[in-house]
N, C-alpha and C positions, 0 to 999 in steps of 0.2 A: 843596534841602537845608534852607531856610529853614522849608519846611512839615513834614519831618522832627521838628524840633528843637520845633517849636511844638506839635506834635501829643505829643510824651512831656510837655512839660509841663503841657496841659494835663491831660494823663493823671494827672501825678502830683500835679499840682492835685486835682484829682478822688479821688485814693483818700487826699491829707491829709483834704479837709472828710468823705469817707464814715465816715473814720477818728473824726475827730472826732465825726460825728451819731453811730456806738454807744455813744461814749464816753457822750455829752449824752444816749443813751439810757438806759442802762445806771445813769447817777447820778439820770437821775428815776426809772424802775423802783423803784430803792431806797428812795426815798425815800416813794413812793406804798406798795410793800410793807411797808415796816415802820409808817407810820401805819394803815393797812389790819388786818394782823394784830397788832397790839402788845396786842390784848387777848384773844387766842385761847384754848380751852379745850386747857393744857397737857398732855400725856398723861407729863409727869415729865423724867428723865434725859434719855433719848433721842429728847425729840421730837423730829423733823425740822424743824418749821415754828420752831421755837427756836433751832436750826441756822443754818437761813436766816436771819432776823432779823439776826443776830450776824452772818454774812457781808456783809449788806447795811449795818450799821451799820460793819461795816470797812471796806468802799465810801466810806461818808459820810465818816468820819472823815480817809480819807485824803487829802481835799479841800485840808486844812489851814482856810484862813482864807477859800477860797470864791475865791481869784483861777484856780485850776484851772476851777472851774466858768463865771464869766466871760469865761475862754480861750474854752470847747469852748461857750460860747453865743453868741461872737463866730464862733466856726469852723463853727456853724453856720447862720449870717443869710449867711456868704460862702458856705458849700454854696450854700444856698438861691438867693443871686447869680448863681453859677456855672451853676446846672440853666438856671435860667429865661433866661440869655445865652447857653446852649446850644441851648435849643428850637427855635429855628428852623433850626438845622445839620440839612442831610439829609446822614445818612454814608452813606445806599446810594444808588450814583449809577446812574440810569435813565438805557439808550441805545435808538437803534430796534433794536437785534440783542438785547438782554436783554429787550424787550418782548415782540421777534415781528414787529413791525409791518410791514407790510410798505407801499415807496414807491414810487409810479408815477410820479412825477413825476421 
């Protein structure tokens, strides 16, 4: 029951930090796009790429003072912690009947 209970949280470990890296993705993307396009040839009103821009500075903005973003870069250095303490876990377990093998001995 012990490995039960160990096993959802690692689980739900795992889908905080994933949660976290789109976030930490999602806030550089923005950040890379709008220094990228901020000097685009506008086609007016309706440009799309003007559109974006402005969703992506609502992104920014809603950071506040930048401690959101020290969270979700904290949240993912413990991803990162997390994958590579996991690497060595083999979750499909090899027997000689799932092999084939066959034993004479």
């Amino acid at each position: 029951m012990q490995s039960l209970s160990n096993n959802k949280n690692s689980i739900k470990k795992l889908l905080v930090a994933y949660t976290a890296f789109a976030m930490l993705f999602v806030v550089l993307f923005s950040a890379v796009f709008v220094s990228v396009e901020s000097f685009h040839d506008c086609d007016g009103e309706s440009c799309p790429v003007c559109a974006l821009i402005q969703q992506c500075e609502n992104n920014l903005s809603q950071l506040g003072d930048g401690l959101v973003a020290l969270y979700m870069a904290f949240l993912a250095v413990l991803f990162l912690g997390t994958v590579l303490s996991l690497k060595d876990i083999v979750l499909v377990y090899s027997t000689p009947v799932s092999s084939m093998v066959r034993m004479n001995d």
